[in-house]
Every structure is written in C-alpha cells, then in structure tokens.
N, C-alpha and C positions, 0 to 999 in steps of 0.2 A: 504493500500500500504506500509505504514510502517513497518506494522507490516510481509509484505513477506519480507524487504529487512532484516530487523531486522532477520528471522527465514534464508535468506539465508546465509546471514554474519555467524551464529549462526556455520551452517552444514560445511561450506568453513571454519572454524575455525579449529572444529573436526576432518574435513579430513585432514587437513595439519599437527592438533596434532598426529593425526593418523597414518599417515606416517614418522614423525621423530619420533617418538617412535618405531615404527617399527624398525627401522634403531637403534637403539640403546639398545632394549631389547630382550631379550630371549623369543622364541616361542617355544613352542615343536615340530610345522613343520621345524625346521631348525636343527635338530639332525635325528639319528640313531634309526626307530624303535627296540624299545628293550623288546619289548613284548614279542619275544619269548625266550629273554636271561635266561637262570637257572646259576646260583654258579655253576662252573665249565662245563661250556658250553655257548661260547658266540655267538651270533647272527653273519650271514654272512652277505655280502654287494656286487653286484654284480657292476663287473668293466666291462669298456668299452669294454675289451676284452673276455668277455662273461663268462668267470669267477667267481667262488664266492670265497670271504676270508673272514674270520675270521675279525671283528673290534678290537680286542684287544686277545695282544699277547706278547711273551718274547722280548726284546732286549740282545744282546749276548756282546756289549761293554764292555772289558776290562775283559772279563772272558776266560780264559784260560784253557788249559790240561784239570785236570781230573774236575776240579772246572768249566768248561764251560759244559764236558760231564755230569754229576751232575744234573746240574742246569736246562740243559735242557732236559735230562732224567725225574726231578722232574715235568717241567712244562708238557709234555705231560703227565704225571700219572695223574697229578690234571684238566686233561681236557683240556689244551691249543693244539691248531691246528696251532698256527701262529707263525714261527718262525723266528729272522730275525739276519740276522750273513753279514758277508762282505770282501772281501778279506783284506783289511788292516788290522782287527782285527784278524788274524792270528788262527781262533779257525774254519775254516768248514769242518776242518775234521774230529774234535770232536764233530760238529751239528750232521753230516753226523751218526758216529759210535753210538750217544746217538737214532737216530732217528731209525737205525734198529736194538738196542738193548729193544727199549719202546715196537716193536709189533705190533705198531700204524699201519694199513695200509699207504704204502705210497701217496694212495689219497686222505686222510683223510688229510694231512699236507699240510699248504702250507708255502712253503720254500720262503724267501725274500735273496739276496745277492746283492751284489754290485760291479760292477766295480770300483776300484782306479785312480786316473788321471795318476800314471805310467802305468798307462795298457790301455791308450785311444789310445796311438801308435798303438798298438796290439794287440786289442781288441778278435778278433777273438780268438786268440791262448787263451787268457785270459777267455774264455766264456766258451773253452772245459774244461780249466785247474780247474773252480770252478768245473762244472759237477762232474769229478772226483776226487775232494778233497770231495764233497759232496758223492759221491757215488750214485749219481741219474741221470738217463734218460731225466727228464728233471727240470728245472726254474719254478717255478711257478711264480716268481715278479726280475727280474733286476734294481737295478737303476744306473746312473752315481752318484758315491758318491761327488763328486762339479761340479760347471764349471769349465771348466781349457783347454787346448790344445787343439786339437783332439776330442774335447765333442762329435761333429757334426758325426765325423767320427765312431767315436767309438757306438753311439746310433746308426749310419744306417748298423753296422756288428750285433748289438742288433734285430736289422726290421730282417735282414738279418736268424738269429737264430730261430727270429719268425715264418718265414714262414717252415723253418727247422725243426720246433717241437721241438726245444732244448729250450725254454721257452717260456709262456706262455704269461705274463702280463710285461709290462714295464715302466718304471719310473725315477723318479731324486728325486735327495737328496741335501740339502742347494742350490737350485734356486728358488729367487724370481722373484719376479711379472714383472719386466723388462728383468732379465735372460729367463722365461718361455716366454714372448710373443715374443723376438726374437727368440727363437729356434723353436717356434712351425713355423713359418715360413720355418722351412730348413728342414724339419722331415715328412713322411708319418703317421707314427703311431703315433696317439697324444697320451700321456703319462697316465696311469689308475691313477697314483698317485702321488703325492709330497711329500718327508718326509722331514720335516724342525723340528727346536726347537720351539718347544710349550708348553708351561704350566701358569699356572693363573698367573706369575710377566711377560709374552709374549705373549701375544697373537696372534699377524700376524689375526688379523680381515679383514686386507685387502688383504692381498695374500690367506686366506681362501676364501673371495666373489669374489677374481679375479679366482681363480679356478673353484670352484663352479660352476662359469656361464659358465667355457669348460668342463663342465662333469669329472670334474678329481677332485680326494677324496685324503685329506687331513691327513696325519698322523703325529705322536705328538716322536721326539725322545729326551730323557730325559722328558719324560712328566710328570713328578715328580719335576722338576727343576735342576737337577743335582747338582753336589757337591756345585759348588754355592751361589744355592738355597732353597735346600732340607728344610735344617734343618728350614730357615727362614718360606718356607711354611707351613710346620708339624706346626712350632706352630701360626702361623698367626691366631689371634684371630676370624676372621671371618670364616676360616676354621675349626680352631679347633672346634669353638660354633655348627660349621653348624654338624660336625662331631660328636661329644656328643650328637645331637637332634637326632641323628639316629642312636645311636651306634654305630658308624662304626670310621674307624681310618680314619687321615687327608688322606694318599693315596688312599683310597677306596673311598673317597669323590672327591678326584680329578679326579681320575680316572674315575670315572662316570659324573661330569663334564664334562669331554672330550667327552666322549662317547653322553654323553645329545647336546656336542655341535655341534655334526658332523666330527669329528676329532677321528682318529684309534689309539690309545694306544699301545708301545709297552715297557713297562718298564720293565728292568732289573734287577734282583737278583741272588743272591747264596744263599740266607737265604730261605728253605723249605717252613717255614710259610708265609715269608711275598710272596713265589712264589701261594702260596692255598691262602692265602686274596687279592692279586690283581685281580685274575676271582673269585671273592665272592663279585660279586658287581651288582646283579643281584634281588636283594630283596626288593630293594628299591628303591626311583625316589626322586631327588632332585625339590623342589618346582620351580615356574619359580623368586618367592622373592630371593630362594638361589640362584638360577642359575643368575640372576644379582648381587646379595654380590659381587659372585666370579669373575665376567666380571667385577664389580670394580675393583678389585686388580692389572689390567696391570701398569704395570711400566717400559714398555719396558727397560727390565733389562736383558741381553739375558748372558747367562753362556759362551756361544762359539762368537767368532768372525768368522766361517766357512759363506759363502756366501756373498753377497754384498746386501747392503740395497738400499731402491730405495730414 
C-alpha cells in the first residue's frame, strides 16, 4: 500500500513538473512549421480570413523616396512576398511603384498598411486614398496603427471595405491584451493579426498566449530591437555564441527565433545584403536549449513607449 501511495505521489509530482515546465519552455509545437521554408522563400501561414501570408517579411519604417523604392525593389528580387508600409511612414507610393517595377505578380504579394489615428475620423476616405497611393485593387492586411479616437469606428469602415473587396485581412498595431479584449467586444470581424514590438530584451509572452487562444497571429515590428536595442542584441553573448555555433549572424539567429516562436518577422533594411541574409534563415533550426538561452534574455526593455501596458 505504501509503496502505490509512494509511486502515486511519485506521477502527481511529474505531472505538475510537467506542466510548469510547459509553461515556461520552448516546444517546437508552439512555433511556425518551417519545413517547407528555403533561403529566399518563406513559409505561409493561413489567417482567419482565409488567407495565406508570408511569416516573414520587409518593414518599410523610416525608408523613404528612392531609398524605400530600392529597398523594396531589393527584397522582392531576393524572394520576399510580405511587405508592410503605412500611411504615416509616408513611402506607399514608393511600395506601390517598386512592387510593379519587380514583375512580381500582384498575387504573389501580400501588401500590409495601416490606418493612422488622424485618419480614424475618416477612415473611409483614408482606405481608398492608401489603394491608390498603392496603386492596387485591393488590401491584402489593414491595421489601426494604435488605439486612439474613433479606433471602433474606423475598424467597422475597415468590416465595411471587407465585404467591399477592397481588403482582404484585418488587424491592429501597439494593442494589448486589455486594448484587444475590449474591442473584440465592439467589432464583427475578429482581427487575423497583432503587430506589437517584439524581440528577445520583449517578449509580450502574454499578449502572445492571450492571442493565440483567439486564433489571431502575432507579428514582431522592430524585431531586431530597434535602435535601442540593436547593437546591444548583435553582441549579446548568448546570441552571439548561439550565432557562431551555426554560422549564421546575430539577426539571422533572431530572426529565426521568432519564426521558431510563433511570431511573423518583418524587419527593415536599405542594406542589399543584410535585405538577402534576413530570408537566409531557412537552413537551419535553432535547438529547443537555444530556443530557451534566448527566452532568457527578456528584460522587458521595450524601445517604443506606443500602446498601453496592462
């Protein structure tokens, strides 16, 4: 008799270690199959709104004129399909002119933009006016770029669009986990995606599992760290070490970190190269050892003050 309570003590142990471990380590079920990824072709992911997009892809922040056309002229040559540009950043017209000078079909692309909080008044007028700065028919991903005014209103000219055929997929940008559970409240179409700041010194592990469990996919802006952070990441020794064991530079390590965690990439460059070694991250698989190192590393240190923290 002792010796069942003893072997059941034993098992009630395991499970319990079992499940806080869970809770706190890396599984490869909680990421992005990436099996069919190749260097310069990344894996799609299918959204609520029936959809596929690309997990990893350009950001347009801070790139400009001919330096934005460029840039992302560059990334569709080296295989990128996901590009993501916004009205405040003041470059969709240069997405637009680089996207039907690459060749690319335009169903091969999928276009991300953003309404502004000055444009939630006006949303409408604002949804045709990206169309044709874009030069395209329709949206393949919107998001409200914060909370702010008018969100509610402005996301339901967004539904509104949807059924229009003027975009496809819809979303938000810098709301957490208290922002999204009161809107999904007020809203028909629950949102395909959240783009917040993510990168290994932020992780947002909770607004990722609060998502998660409403079917809505997680994307990483600045996911490099941004200015910040950057330089501090690149040489972070547990980075860098992990990055030498695989040849591969600190972005390419992070970058596939994200992708390994479940979370969409869309980092931004002018620089050729480093636009061809950010989708060159497809040859390798980070251990689930590394993939914890690097879940180490939060320090909720966040580069931007954009959104409200819960």
């Amino acid at each position: 008799m002792k010796k069942l309570i003893c072997f059941g003590t034993t098992i009630l142990f395991l499970l319990i270690f079992s499940c806080i471990a869970s809770e706190n380590l890396y599984s490869n079920s909680n990421g992005f199959d990436l099996s069919s990824g190749e260097n310069g072709k990344a894996p799609t992911i299918l959204l609520n709104s029936g959809y596929r997009m690309p997990i990893l892809g350009i950001g347009t922040f801070q790139l400009h004129g001919d330096t934005c056309y460029n840039s992302v002229l560059s990334a569709l040559q080296n295989g990128y399909r996901l590009i993501d540009t916004a009205y405040i950043y003041g470059n969709e017209d240069k997405v637009g002119e680089a996207i039907k000078k690459s060749g690319v079909p335009r169903e091969e692309i999928f276009i991300t933009t953003k309404l502004y909080m000055s444009q939630y008044a006006n949303a409408e007028k604002a949804i045709n006016d990206a169309l044709q700065k874009l030069g395209v028919d329709y949206i393949d991903l919107m998001l409200l770029h914060h909370p702010g005014a008018n969100d509610i209103e402005a996301y339901k000219a967004m539904e509104k669009a949807v059924r229009e055929g003027k975009i496809r997929s819809l979303g938000l940008s810098n709301y957490y986990t208290e922002d999204i559970e009161k809107f999904l409240k007020q809203i028909t179409i629950t949102p395909d995606l959240v783009q917040n700041e993510i990168h290994p010194y932020f992780q947002e592990k909770d607004v990722i599992k609060y998502a998660s469990g409403k079917g809505i996919i997680m994307e990483a802006w600045y996911p490099l760290g941004g200015r910040a952070n950057r330089t501090r990441l690149f040489e972070d020794k547990t980075i860098s070490s992990i990055a030498k064991a695989h040849n591969k530079s600190s972005a390419q390590i992070i970058l596939r970190w994200h992708l390994q965690s479940g979370v969409v990439a869309i980092p931004g460059s002018s620089n050729p190269n480093h636009i061809k070694e950010n989708i060159s991250i497809f040859d390798f698989e980070l251990s689930d050892e590394e993939m914890n190192l690097i879940n180490g590393l939060e320090r909720n240190q966040k580069h931007s003050s954009f959104g409200r923290r819960n």
